[in-house]
VMD Tcl script that draws the C-alpha trace (Angstrom):
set ca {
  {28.69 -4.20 7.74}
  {25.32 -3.40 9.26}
  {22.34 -5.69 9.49}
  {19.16 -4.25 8.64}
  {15.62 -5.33 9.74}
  {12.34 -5.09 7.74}
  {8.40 -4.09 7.97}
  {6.06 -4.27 5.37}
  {2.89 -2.12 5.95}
  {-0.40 -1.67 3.23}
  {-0.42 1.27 1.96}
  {-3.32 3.42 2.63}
  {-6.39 2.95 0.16}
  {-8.23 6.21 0.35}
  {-7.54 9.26 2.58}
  {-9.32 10.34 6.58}
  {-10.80 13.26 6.86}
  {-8.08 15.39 8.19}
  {-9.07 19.00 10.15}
  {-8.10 22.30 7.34}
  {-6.83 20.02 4.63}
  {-9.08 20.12 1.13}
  {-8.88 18.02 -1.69}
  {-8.48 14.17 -2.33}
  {-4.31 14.78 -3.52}
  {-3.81 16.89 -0.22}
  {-5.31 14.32 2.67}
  {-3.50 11.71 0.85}
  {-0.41 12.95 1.10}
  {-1.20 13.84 4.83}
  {-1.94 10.62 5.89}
  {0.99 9.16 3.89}
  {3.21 11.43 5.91}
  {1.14 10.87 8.87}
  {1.71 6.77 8.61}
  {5.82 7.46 7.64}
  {6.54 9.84 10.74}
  {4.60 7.10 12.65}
  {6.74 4.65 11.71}
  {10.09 6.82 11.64}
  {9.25 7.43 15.39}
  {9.82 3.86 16.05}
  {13.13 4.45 14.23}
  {12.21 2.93 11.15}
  {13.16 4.69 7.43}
  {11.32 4.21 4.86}
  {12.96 2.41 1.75}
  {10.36 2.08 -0.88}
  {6.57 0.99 -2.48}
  {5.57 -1.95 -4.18}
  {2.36 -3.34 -5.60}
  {2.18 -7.18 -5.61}
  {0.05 -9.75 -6.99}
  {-2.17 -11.26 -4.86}
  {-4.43 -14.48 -5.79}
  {-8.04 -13.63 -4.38}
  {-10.94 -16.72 -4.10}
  {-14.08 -15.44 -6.33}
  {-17.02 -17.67 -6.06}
  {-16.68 -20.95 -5.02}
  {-13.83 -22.25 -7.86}
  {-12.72 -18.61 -9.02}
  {-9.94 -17.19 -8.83}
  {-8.91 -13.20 -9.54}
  {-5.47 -11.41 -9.40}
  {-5.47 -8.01 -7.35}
  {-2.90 -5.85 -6.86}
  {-1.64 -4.75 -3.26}
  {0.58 -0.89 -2.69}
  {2.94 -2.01 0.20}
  {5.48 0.16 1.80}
  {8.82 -0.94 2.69}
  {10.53 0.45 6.14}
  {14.00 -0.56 7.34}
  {15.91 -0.30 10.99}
  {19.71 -0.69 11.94}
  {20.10 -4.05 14.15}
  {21.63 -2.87 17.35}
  {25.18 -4.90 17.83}
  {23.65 -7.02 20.36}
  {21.47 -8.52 17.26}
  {23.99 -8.10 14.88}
  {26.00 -11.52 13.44}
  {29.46 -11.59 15.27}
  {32.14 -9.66 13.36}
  {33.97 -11.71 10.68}
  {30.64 -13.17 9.03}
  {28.85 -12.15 5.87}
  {25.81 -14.24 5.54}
  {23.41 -14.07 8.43}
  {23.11 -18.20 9.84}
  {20.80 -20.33 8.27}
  {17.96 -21.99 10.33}
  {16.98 -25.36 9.67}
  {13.35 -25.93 9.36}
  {11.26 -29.12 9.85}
  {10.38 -30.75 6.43}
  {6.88 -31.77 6.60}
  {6.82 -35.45 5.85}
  {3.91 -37.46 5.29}
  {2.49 -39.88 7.44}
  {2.97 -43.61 5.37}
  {-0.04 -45.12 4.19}
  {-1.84 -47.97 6.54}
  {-3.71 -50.45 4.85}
  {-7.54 -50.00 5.51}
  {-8.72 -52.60 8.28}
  {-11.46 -55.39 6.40}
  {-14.62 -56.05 8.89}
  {-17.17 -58.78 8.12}
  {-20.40 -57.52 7.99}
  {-23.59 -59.81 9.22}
  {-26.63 -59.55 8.37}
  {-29.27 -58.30 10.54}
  {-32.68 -58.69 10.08}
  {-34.19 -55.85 8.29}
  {-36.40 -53.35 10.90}
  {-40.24 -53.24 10.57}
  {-41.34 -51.19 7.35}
  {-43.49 -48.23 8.83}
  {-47.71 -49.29 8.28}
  {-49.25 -47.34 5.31}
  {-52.11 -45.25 6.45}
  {-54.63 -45.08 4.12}
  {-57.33 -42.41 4.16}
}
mol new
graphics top color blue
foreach p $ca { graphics top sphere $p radius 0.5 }
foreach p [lrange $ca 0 end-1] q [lrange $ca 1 end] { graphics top cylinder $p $q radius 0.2 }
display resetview
């Protein structure tokens, strides 16, 4: 069974000024093909386009929902980085929990009292 790696890319938001193409639709679509043949160069086939919601900061408490076009490319692993033969799921990897650091008691000081500092004079004119 082959094992397939994956790269999400952005897709593009507005069209470059290509040389002897005209019209918004038409550079669009060139620099959609342009990105793709980029990325089928590197051997990578293009599977697919999704928009996603993304949580955005507004102001200092806001919040707003965008939405983000992302293209989907895919690559045959090689059998060097394929899972031996025999084994359907690729191996799990165990990842560090994060586990909180126990409370400490806060340390109690005695405080003394100093004598308090010289009040700056009043100038009176």
């Amino acid at each position: 069974m082959p094992r397939y790696e994956y790269t999400v890319v952005p897709a593009p938001k507005k069209p470059g000024k290509l040389k002897g193409i005209k019209g918004t639709d038409n550079r669009f679509a060139a620099e959609l093909a342009n990105l793709m043949n980029e990325y089928g160069a590197q051997g990578w086939e293009y599977q697919r386009a999704d928009t996603l919601p993304c949580e955005e900061r507004q102001g200092l408490t806001g919040r707003s929902t965008t939405y983000q076009n992302m293209l989907v490319f895919r690559r045959e692993l090689d059998a060097r980085q394929q899972a031996p033969t025999g084994t359907d799921v690729a191996p799990i990897v165990e990842t560090p929990r994060y586990e909180p650091e126990p409370v400490m008691a806060v340390p109690t000081f005695q405080t003394t009292t100093a004598p308090a500092p010289n009040p700056a004079p009043k100038i009176t004119v």
